[in-house]
C-alpha positions, 0 to 999 in steps of 0.5 A, a space after each residue: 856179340 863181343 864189342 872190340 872198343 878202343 880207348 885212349 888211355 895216355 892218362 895211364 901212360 905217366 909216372 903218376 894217375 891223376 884224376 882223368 888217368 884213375 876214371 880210365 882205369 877204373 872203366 877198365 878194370 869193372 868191365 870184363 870180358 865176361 861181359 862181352 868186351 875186348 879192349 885195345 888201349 892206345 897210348 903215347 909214350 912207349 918210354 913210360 909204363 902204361 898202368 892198365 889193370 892185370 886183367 884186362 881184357 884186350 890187349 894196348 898199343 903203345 906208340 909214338 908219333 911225330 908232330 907232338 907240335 900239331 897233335 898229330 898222334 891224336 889226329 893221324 896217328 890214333 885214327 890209323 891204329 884204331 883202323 887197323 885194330 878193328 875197333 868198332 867205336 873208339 872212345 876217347 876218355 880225355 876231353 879231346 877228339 880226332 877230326 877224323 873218325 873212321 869209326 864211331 867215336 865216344 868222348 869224354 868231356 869232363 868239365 870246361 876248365 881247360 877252355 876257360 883258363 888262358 893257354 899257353 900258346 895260339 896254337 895250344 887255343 886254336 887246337 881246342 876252341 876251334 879244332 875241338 869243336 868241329 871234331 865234338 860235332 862228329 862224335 856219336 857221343 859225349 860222356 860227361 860226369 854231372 850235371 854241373 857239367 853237363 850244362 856247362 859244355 851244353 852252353 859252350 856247344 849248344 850242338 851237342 845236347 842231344 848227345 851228351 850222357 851223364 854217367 858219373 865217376 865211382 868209389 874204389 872199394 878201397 876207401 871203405 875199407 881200414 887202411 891196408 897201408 902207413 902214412 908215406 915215410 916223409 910224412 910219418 917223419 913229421 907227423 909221428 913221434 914217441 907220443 903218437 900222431 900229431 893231429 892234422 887237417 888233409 887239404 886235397 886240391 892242389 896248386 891251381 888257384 881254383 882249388 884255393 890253397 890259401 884258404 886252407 892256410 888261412 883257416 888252419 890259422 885261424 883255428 883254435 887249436 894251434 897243434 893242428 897240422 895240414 897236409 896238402 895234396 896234389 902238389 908236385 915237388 916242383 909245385 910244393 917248392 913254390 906254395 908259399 906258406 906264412 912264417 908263421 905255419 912253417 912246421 905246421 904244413 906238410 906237403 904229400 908226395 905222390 901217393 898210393 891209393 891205399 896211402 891216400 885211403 891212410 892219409 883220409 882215414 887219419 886226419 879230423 877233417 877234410 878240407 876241400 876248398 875248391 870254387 869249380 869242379 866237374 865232379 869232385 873225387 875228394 867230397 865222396 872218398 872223405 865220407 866213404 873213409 869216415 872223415 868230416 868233410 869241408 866244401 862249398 856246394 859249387 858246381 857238382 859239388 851241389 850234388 855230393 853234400 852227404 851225411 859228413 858233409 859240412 856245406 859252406 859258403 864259398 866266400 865266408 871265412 867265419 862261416 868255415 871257420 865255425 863249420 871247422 870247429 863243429 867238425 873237429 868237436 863232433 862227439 864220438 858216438 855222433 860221428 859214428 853214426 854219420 860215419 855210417 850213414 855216409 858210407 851207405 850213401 857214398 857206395 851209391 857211386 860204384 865203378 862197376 855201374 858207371 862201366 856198366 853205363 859206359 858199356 851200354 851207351 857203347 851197345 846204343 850208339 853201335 846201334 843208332 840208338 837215339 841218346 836223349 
């Protein structure tokens, strides 16, 4: 029999995937209807593309609402459509839920991060401290992505433990592969010259203070080679214009523009080391798609990030500034013949994370609840 799911994808409907937005797709584009599977996708904004795959089995439904205030396309407007679609489960794949479920309802909570920073405004805390959770008690499911996470949403909503499922998030092939694509011109612009390429550092993250920007300057200044670069990820132009970077790395730091998959797989597989200084991630992208490129990577083994230390992993401290600093110079001093051997090794380990299995997962977890099946 063919599951009819409705997945709620406004993460694909942006001018730009982020985090969320790729795992949405990726379920999308490893399931298909070979395995009894049709899709309709809803989204939000019909002004902006909606970025599912070519293939996909099933069809979208893009549409607006009135009442963004309120969040009542969630809440009003995604239940309706999904009625009248003839979905049989709905799985919402960003953090949030309608109340109202006329059919069973999947959701996917990431991690806690966004009931543990402030919010903007009582009514943005009242919708998801209080509206959530009466909607999460509703839910026939919850999809989580580590056990980090786990535990942390079942601490939060203790109601929720018999239901909560870990399936974690995969690799795209691409990131095991040589790099089909160039460094984005801005960057090329800056870091290629008639000598060849400038030696540089990633910094994946972004601006939230969580991720720890400034520690990533501070160790490129810190580090014994003073032609070394960094370039720095996940920052929009407007969050770029903002970094403050010391007068004394000006030239030496270079901001990404929104990138391409296969320009990210360039951006890894170019730099010496990977720097990853987060404090708190509910599954952290950056730790495996470094190893799978070949790259040294620098973490602290924080949250789920314990569970990710591989074979180009240097693990350190969170707080040690010398500690990184040495695990820095280790990483950039690894001989060739050393590097290559762990280079393999991690990439053996890293394809353990596969998008086909985690929609393989999802599609069985779908199967069971249709089925009242007991979860835990």
């Amino acid at each position: 029999m063919t599951l009819r799911i409705g997945m709620v994808a406004r993460t694909l409907n942006a001018p730009h995937l982020r985090g969320t937005g790729r795992y949405i797709q990726e379920v999308l584009r490893n399931s298909k209807a070979a395995d009894g599977v049709h899709w309709t996708v809803f989204a939000n904004n019909p002004a902006l593309p909606l970025r599912v795959p070519a293939d996909l089995a099933g069809e979208t439904d893009v549409f607006g609402f009135r009442g963004d205030r309120f969040e009542l396309w969630e809440q009003i407007g995604l239940p309706l459509h999904a009625r009248r679609a003839g979905v049989q489960l709905l799985h919402c794949g960003e953090n949030t839920v309608p109340l109202w479920q006329p059919m069973p309802t999947v959701v996917t909570i990431h991690d806690t991060v966004l009931w543990e920073e402030p919010r903007p405004t009582r009514l943005d805390y009242h919708y998801l401290h209080h509206v959530q959770g009466l909607a999460y008690r509703r839910c026939s499911a919850v999809i989580t992505i580590s056990e980090s996470s786990r535990r942390d949403i079942a601490r939060r909503w203790p109601f929720l433990a018999d239901r909560l499922v870990v399936i974690p998030h995969g690799i795209a092939d691409e990131f095991f592969q040589p790099a089909t694509a160039p460094l984005p011109p801005a960057l090329r612009a800056v870091l290629e010259d008639g000598q060849g390429r400038k030696p540089y550092l990633l910094y994946v993250g972004g601006p939230q203070p969580r991720k720890r920007f400034g520690w990533a300057l501070d160790l490129l200044a810190s580090a014994d080679d003073s032609a070394l670069h960094l370039v720095a990820c996940g920052f929009g132009a407007a969050a770029a214009q903002a970094a403050v970077v010391p007068s004394s790395l000006v030239g030496r730091v270079h901001f990404a523009p929104f990138v391409s998959d296969a320009e990210l797989v360039a951006l890894y597989q170019g730099a010496r080391v990977a720097l990853y200084p987060t404090l708190y991630e509910g599954f952290g992208f950056p730790a495996v798609e470094a190893q799978a490129a070949g790259t040294p990577v620098l973490f602290s083994p924080v949250s789920s990030l314990a569970d990710l230390v591989g074979p180009l992993t240097w693990a350190v401290p969170a707080q040690d500034p010398a500690a990184w600093q040495v695990a820095l110079r280790d990483a950039l001093s690894l001989q060739p013949t050393a590097r290559a051997e762990r280079v393999s090794a991690a990439q053996r380990w890293a394809r353990s994370f596969a998008w086909r299995k985690t929609a393989q997962m999802h599609l069985d977890l779908y199967r069971r609840v249709l089925a009242g099946d007991r979860l835990n």
